[in-house]
C-alpha atoms as one frame of an Amber mdcrd trajectory, in Angstrom:
protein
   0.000   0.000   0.000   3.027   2.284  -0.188   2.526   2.435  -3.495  -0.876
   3.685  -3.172   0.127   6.283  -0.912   2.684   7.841  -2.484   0.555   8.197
  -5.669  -2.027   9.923  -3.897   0.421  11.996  -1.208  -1.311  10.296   1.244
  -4.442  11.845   0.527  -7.300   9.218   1.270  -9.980  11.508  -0.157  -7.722
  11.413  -3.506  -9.787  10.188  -6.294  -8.744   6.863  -7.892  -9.773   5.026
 -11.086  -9.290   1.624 -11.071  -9.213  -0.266 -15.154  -7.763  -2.989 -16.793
  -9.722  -5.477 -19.561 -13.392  -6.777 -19.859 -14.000  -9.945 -17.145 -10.657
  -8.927 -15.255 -11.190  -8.902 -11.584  -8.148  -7.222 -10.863  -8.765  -3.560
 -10.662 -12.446  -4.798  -8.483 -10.105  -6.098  -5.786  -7.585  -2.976  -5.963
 -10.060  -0.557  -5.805 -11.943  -2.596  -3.257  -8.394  -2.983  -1.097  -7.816
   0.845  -1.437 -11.458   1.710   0.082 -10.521  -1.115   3.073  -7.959   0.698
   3.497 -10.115   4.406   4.088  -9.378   6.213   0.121 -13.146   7.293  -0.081
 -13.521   8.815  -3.930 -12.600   5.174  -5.517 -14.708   4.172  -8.884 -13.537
   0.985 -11.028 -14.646   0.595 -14.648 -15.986  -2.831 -15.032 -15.844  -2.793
 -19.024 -12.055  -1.912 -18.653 -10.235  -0.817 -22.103 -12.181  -3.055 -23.910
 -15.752  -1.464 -23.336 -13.743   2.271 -23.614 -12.609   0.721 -26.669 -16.114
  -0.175 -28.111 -17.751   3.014 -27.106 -15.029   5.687 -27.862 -13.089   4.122
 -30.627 -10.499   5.028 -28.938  -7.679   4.963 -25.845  -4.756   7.044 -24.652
  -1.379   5.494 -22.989  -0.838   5.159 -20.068   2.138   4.394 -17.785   1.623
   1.970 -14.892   3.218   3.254 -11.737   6.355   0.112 -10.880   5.223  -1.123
  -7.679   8.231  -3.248  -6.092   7.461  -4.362  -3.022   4.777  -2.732  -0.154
């Protein structure tokens, strides 16, 4: 969860967006773990990229944030 917090600052009321692909359950269970762990503005995109994908035609990069060890 260091990770998490030094993305944020350490600000829990920080608004998060949690995404990957279509039936992934990954980014569910990070943005669930984030609001166990008191961020309050937390919303997950259950269609991921591949729903953005479908309904926008089309998606900007993005650069993960290396997460070694917590």
């Amino acid at each position: 969860f260091a990770a998490l917090d030094r993305l944020t600052g350490n600000d829990r009321a920080a608004p998060l967006v949690f995404f990957c692909k279509a039936d992934c359950w990954m980014s569910w269970n990070a943005g669930r773990r984030a609001i166990l762990r008191g961020h309050s503005r937390v919303g997950w995109f259950p269609g991921g990229t591949d729903d953005w994908l479908a309904f926008h035609g089309t998606l900007e990069p993005v650069h993960p944030f290396a997460v070694i060890s917590d």
